[in-house]
N, C-alpha and C positions, 0 to 999 in steps of 0.2 A: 260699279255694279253693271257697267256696261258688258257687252258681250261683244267683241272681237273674236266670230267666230272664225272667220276665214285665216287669220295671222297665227290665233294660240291653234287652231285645229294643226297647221304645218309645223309650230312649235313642238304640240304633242305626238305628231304621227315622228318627228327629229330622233325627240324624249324615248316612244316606244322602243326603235332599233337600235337604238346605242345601249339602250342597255338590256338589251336582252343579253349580251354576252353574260351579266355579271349577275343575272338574275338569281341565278343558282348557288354562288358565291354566297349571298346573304339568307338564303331558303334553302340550302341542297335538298330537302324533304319535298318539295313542291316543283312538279313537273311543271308550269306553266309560262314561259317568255314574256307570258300579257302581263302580268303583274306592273303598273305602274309607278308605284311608290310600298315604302314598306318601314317601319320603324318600329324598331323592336326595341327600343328605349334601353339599348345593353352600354349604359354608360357606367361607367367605375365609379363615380362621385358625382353630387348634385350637380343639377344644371341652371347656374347663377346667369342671370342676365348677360347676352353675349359671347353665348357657348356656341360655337359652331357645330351643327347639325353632321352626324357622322352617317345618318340614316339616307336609304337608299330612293331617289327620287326625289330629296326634301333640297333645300339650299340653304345659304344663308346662316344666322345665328339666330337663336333661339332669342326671343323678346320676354321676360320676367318682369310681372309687378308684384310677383312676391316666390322666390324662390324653392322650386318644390323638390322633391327627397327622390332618390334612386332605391326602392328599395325590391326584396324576392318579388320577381314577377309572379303573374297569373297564369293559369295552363285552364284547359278546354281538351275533354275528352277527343282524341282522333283529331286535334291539332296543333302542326309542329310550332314551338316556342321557342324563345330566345330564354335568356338566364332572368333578368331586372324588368320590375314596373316602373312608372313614375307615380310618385305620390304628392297631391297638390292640398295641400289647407287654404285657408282661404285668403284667394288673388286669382291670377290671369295668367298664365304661360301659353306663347302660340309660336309657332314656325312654318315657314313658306315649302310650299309645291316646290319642286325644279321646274313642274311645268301646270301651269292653271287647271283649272276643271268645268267647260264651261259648253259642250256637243257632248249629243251621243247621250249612251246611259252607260252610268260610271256605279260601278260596286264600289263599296266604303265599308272594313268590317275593321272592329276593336272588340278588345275585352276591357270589361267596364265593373267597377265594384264602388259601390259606396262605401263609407266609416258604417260600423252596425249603431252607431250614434245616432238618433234622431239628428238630419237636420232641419225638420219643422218643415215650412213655407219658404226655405231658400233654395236659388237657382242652382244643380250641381252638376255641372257635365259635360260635354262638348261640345265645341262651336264652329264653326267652318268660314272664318273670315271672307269679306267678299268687298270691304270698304264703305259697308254701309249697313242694314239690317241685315242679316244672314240667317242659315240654319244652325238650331242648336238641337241637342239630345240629354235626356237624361232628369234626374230628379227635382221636385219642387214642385207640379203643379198640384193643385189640389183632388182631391181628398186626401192626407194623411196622419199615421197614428204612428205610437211609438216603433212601432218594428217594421212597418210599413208603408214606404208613398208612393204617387201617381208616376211613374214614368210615363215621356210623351215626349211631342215635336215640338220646336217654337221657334217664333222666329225674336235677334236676340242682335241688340248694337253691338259689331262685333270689332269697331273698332278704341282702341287705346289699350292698357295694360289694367285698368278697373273692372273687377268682376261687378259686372251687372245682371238683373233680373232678364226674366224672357215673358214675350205672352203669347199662351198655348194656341199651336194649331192643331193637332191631333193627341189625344190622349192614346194611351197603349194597354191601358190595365197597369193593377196595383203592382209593385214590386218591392220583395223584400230586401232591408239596408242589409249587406256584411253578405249579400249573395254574389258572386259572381255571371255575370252574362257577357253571351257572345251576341254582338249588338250587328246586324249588317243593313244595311242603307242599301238602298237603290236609288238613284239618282237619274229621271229621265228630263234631259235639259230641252227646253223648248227656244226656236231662235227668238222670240220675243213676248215682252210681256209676264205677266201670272199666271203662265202656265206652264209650271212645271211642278212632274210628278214626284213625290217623296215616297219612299215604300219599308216600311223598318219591319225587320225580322228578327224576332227574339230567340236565340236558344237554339239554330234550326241544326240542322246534319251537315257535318262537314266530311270531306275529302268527298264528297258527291256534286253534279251538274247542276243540281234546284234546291233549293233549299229544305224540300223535304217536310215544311210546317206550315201553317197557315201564315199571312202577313198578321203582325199584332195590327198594324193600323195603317193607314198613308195620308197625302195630303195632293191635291191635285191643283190647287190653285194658289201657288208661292214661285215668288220670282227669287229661286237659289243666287241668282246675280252669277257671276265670276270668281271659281273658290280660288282662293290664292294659299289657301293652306289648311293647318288645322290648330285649334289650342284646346285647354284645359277654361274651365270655368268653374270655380266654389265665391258663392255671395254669403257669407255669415256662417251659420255652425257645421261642422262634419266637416269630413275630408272626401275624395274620391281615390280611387288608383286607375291608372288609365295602362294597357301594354296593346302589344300587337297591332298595330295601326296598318290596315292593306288596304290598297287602291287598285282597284285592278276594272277591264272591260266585261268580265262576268263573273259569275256565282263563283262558279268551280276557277277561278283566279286565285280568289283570298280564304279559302278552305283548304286548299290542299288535294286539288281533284286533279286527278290526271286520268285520259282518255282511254288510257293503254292497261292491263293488267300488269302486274309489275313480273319480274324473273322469278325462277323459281330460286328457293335457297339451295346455299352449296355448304358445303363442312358440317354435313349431319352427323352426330357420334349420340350412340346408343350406351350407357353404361349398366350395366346389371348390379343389385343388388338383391337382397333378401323379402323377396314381393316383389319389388321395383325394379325399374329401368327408368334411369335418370336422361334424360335428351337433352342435346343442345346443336345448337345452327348458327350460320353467321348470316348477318342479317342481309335479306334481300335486297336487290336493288330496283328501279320502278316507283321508288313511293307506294312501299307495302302500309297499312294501317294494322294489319295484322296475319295471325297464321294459323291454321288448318293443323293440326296432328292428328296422323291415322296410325290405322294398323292389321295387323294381320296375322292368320296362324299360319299361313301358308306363304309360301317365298313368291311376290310378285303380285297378291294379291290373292281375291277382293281386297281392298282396304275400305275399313271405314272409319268415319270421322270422330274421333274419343275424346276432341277437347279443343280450344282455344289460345291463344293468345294475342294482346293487343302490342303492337309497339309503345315500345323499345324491346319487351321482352323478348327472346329466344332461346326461352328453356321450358322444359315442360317432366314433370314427374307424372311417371304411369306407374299405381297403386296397382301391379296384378298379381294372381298367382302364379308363384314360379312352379320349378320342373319343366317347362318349356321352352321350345323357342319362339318369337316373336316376332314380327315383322314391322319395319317401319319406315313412312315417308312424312316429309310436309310440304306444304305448300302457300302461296302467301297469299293475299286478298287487299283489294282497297275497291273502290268504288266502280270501279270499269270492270271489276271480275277475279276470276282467282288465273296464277300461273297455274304450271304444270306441276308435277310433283317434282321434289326433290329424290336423287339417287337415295336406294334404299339402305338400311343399317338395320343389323338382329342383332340380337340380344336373349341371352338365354338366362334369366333370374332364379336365385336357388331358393327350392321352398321350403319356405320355411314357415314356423308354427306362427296365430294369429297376434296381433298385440294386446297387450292384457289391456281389459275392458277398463275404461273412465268413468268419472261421471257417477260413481256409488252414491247411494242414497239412503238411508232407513227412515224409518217412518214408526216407530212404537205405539201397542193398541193393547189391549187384556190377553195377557199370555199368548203374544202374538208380536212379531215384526213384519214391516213391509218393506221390500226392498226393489232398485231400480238401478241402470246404468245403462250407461250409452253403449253400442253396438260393437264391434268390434270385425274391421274388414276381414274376410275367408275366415271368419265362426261358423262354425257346425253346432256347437250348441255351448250351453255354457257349465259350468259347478261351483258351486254356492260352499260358502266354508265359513265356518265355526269357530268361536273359541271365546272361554269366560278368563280368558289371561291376555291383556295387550301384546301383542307379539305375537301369539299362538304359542304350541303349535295348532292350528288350524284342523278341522273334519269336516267334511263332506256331508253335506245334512240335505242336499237336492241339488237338483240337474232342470235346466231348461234347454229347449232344441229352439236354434234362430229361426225367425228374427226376436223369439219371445226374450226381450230384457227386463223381463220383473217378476218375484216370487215372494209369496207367503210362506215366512217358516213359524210353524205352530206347533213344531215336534217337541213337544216338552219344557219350554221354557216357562222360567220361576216370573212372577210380577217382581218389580224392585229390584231383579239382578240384571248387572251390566252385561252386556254381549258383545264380541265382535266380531265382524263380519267381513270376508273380501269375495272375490269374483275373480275367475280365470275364464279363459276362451279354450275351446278345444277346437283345432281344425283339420285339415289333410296333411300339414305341417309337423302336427304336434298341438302340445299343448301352454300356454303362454304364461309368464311370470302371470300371480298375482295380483289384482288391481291394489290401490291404497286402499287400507282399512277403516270402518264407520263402523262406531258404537250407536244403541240402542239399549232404553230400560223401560220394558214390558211396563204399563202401569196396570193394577184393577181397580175395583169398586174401593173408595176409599174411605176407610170409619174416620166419622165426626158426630160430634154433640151437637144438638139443634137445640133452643132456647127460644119460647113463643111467647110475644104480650100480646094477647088477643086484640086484634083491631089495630097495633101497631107497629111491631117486626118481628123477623125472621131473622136468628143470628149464629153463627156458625164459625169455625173455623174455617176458611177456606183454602186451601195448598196451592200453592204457587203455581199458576200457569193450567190448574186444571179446572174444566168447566163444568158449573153447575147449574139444574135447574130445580128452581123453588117451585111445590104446586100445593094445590087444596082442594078440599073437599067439604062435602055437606056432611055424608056421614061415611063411618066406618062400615065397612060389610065385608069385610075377610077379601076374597077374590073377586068380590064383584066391587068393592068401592070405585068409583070414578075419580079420577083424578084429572084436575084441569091445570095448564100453567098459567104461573104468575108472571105477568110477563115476560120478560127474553132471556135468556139464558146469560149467565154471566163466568168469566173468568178471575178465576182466584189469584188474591194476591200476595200468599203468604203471612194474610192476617186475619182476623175478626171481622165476616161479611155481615152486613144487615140488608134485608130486602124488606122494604115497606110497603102493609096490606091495609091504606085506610077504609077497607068497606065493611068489615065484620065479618055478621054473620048477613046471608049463610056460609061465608069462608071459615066455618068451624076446626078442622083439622088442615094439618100443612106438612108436609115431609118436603127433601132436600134429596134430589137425586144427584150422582155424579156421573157424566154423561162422555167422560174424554174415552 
């Protein structure tokens, strides 16, 4: 736990310049030399006791007390990944630095996922060896519930190959099991004593200089000691997955920040279609995080900005109306800014009429349907179509002008007969197939026999699915009777309903409305 800061500080500044050369080899997506160690856990098969470490910055072979699974890594929006996790049940797997971590303030980021298993009150997570108590991270302290426990700091015996417990230095807030988080540490080493700073950031912004979030928590008075590496820690139920392990001198090291805006892209192609112009680019260089697509009616500009895309993507569909031609460039962005544009490309897309409308709906009421559908891009208005035979042929029974997508047809239809209904688009195009067809059967007032035992039910046929309310009165009076309900309305179930009036009188008379 000692700190030789003088010997390992020239060991790490050695560590730094040798391998800047190769930084880029294991990261090509991250601009930064400073990155000191990096382990993206891309091994082909588990890693048994005695596995020699292929990860960049690390030494050595891997030490196993219980040998944990390679399986699909973890990914984090805006940053770059390797292929594989490691997956640990419960045991101890840990592996050495090439070069110590013990001056200075050192960034430390991983992706970090528990089993979505309760592990109850056990210790689950990472540990930073040091030959004696060390820092750990991750779950087990208390408070926790089935989907949820305390993430926090602790400090944790971090030596031999037995997972052991930890006892909390900082708590972090609740976090849920089967979530993914991007875990990054700060690490401010003090040359002696219990003073050094710990600083965890949960979840923050990557391929940026600060992390963009508030700290979940820190600890200011823990002697980290001398890291000599990193391991895996599960003491009893659940599992964890651990990937992306970066060591680096600052924030924007182990995110993916680079200082510079990156190039603009090159091999823009425009393809036209019917509405559309399909785009595509080859990806920039700079450590883009993503790209800008504009456009224009006019050759050269203005352009303006019509849409997005994050890396990997570079391709992008423009929904517009054709008959024209079109103007287009892009551009790429990450955290230090955006390039220039890329050389332009037009595109002239033939226009064509809208796409027949989705999303049909009916709605049946007394000699009446209601109808709705979703929208349909370059609509001018829409026509509404008819017919009492599946398949049609189809008539024309109303029109609405966009954005209106719903209509009442109340032109003549019988209660009890089927209808069917579709929807087209009319635009500058033309006018568009068809949507898929909905039936509808008008219902009205429905006759039933009502049967009274005074003082105790109301009984009825009831039809299936239609709603009825029971009510009563004191007395009869032609148009002026009062009628009060019997309690809540009920839906029929295709049988003999009884609705029970233990009060009497004055609940003298009672009728049966049907109210669908």
């Amino acid at each position: 736990m000692s700190k030789n800061h003088a010997c390992l500080n020239c060991v790490g500044v050695y560590f730094t310049l040798a391998m800047m050369v190769v930084t880029f080899a294991y990261l090509p997506n991250m601009g930064h030399a400073s990155l000191n160690a990096y382990e993206p856990f891309n091994y082909t098969t588990s890693i048994p006791n005695a596995t020699t470490s292929t990860a960049m910055g690390f030494t050595g072979k891997w030490t196993c007390g219980t040998t944990p699974a390679i399986i699909t890594g973890l990914t984090y929006t805006g940053l770059p990944v390797a292929n594989n996790a490691l997956s640990s049940g419960s045991g101890r797997q840990l592996v050495n630095f090439a070069s110590p971590l013990s001056t200075g303030t050192k960034w430390i980021s991983f992706l970090f996922k528990t089993s979505a298993a309760d592990p109850g009150a056990n210790i689950n997570g990472v540990y930073f060896p040091n030959g004696g108590t060390g820092l750990w991270f991750g779950f087990g302290l208390s408070p926790n519930s089935p989907t949820q426990g305390q993430l926090g700091i602790g400090a944790m015996n971090t030596v031999g190959t037995a997972a052991l417990g930890a006892s909390s230095l900082a708590q972090l807030g609740l976090g849920t099991y089967g979530a993914t988080y991007l875990v990054v540490m700060q690490i401010q080493f003090n040359t002696s004593g219990n003073n050094d700073t710990v600083t965890v950031y949960l979840n923050p912004v990557v391929n940026q200089a600060t992390p963009g979030v508030t700290a979940a928590g820190s600890y200011v008075a823990f002697d980290v000691g001398t890291i000599t590496g990193v391991g895996l820690n599960v003491q009893g139920a659940g599992s964890i997955l651990v990937d992306e392990i970066r060591v680096g001198d600052s924030y924007g090291d182990i995110v993916g920040y680079v200082s510079v805006p990156p190039n603009a892209p090159t091999g823009l192609n425009a393809t036209p279609g019917t509405n559309l112009v399909s785009l595509s680019w080859t990806a920039a260089n700079g450590s883009p995080a993503g790209y800008n697509v504009k456009r224009s009616t006019v050759s050269g500009g203005a352009y303006t900005n019509i849409g997005t895309t994050t890396v990997p993507l570079v391709n992008y569909n423009d929904f517009v109306l054709g008959g024209q031609i079109f103007y287009y460039v892009v551009s790429a962005i990450n955290g230090a800014g955006e390039s220039t544009n890329s050389l332009p490309m037009s595109a002239a897309p033939t226009l064509g009429a809208p796409a027949a409308p989705t999303g049909l709906a009916a709605s049946a009421g007394n000699a009446q349907v209601a109808l709705n559908w979703t929208a349909s891009s370059f609509a001018t208005s829409y026509n509404v179509k008819r017919s009492t035979v599946s398949g049609g042929p189809f008539s024309i029974v109303g029109t609405t002008t966009a954005p209106t997508v719903t209509y009442a047809d109340a032109s003549g239809l019988n209660n009890r007969t089927t209808y069917y209904y579709v929807v087209s688009a009319t635009g500058t195009g033309g006018t568009s197939p068809d949507s898929s067809p909905v039936t509808a059967t008008p219902v009205g007032p429905i006759p039933f026999q009502i049967s009274v035992v005074p003082g105790v039910a109301i009984t009825w046929f009831a039809s299936n699915s239609v709603t009825y309310q029971v009510q009563w009165s004191r007395a009869l009076l032609a148009t002026n009777t009062v009628w009060n309900n019997l309690g809540s309305a009920i839906t029929g179930n295709g049988s003999t309903n009884s609705v029970f009036d233990p009060v009497g009188p004055p609940h003298n008379f009672f009728h049966v409305l049907s109210i669908q």
